[in-house]
N, C-alpha and C positions, 0 to 999 in steps of 0.2 A: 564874357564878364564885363559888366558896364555897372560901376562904382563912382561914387566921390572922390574927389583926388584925397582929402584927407582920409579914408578910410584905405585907397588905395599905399601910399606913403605907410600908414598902419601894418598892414598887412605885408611891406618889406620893412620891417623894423624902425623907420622913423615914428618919431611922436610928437612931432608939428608940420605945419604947412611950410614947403621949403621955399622960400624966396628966389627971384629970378638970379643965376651963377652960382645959388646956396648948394653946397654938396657936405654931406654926411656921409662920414669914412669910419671904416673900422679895420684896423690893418693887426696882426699876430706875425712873430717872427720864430721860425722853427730851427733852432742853434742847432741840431742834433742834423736835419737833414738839410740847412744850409736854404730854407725858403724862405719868404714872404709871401702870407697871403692879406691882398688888400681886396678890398669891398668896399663899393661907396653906392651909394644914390644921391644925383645930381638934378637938379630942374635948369632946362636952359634958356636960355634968354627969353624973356619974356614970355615968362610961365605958358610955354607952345609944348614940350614935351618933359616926360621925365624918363630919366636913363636908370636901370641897374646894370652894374658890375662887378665881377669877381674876377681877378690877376693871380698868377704865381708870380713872384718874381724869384728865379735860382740864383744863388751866390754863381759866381764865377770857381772851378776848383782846376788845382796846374796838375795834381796826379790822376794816374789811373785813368786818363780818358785815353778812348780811340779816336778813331777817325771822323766818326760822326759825330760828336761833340756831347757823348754822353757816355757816364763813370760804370766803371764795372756791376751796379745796382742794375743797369739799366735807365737810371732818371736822367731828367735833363742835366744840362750845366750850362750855368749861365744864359744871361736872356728871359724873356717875358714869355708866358703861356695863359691865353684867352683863357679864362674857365669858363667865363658866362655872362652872356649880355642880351638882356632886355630893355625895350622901348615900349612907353604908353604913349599914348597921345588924347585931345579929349575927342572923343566923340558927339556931344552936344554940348551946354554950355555949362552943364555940371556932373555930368557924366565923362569917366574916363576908363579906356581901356586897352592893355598889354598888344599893340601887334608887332613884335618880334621878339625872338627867344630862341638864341644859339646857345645849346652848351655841350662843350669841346669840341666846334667847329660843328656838330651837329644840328638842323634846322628843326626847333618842332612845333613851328605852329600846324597847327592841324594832323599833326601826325602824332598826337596821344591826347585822348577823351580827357577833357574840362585841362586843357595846358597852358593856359593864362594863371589860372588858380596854385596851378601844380608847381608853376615856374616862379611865384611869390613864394610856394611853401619852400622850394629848393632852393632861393637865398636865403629869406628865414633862417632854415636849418643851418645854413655856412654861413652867417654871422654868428649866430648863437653858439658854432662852433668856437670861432675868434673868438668872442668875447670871454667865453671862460677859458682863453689859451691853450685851447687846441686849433690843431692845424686838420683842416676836414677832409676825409676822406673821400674825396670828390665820385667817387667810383659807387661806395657803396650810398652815397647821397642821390646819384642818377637811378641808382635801385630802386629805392624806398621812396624817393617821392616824384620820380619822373616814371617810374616804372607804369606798367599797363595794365596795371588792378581791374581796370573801369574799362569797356570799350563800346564803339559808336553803336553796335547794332547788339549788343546782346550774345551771349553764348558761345561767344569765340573761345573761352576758357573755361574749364571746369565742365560741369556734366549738367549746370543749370543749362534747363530749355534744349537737351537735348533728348533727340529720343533713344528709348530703352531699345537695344540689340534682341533680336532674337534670336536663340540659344537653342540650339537642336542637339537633345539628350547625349545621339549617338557619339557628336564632335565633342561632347563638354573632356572626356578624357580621352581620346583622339584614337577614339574607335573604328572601324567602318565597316559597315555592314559587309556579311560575306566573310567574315574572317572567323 
């Protein structure tokens, strides 16, 4: 994917060209299960790269933990949790494009068909969650738009471009001759 920087900025929810230090945030705070999720996209210094990211931040909780520092749910407590970070840089002198993209510690460049593209719709989707004050289901977000609809050669899924089985009478109800 090789974009304009402003259409690239578009396409993670900003609607201007960010200035060198400019950072646009969007942060939702979840009372019920004690999170923050922040989101922002940054340009840094002298408009050389732009950053996305998405944080948990967990409240701190004093009951119900064990040992490993998380509440009888299973969730964290307390402390930050990476959701997701990508890097563009430009590639000519108005041309720009995404090369990195972890989310939850997971690497995918090149390891899911068209994932520059896929990795602007997957913040997308988790601001637009923020913004109408939800807290985004991160799990079923890596589903639906990181997931592996699409792949590099064709036919890995589903029955398209594959060939048809051939089906011999006697096996169809698991017969065999001689009986």
């Amino acid at each position: 994917m090789r974009i304009t920087l402003d259409k690239l900025l578009e396409k993670l929810g900003v609607d201007h060209v960010l200035s060198p230090y400019e950072t646009q945030p969007w942060v939702h705070y979840d009372t019920e299960k004690g999170i923050t999720c922040s989101a922002e996209v940054r340009m840094g210094p002298g408009s050389e790269d732009v950053e996305a990211e998405i944080q948990f931040l967990h409240d701190e909780k004093e009951n119900n933990e064990d040992e490993e520092g998380k509440d009888d749910e299973g969730s964290k407590s307390g402390g930050r949790e990476q959701i997701m970070h990508m890097r563009a840089l430009p590639v000519t002198a108005d041309q720009w494009s995404p090369t990195t993209l972890r989310v939850k510690d997971k690497d995918y460049v090149n390891e899911v068909y068209d994932w520059e593209d896929k990795g602007c719709n997957f913040f997308r989707a988790c601001i637009e969650a923020v913004s109408m004050g939800v807290l985004p289901d991160i799990d079923e977000l890596i589903e639906k738009e990181l997931g592996e609809d699409d792949s590099w050669g064709g036919g890995r899924k589903g029955k398209i471009g594959r060939k048809s089985p051939t089906v011999k009478p006697g096996q169809l109800l698991g017969m065999k001759k001689g009986i």
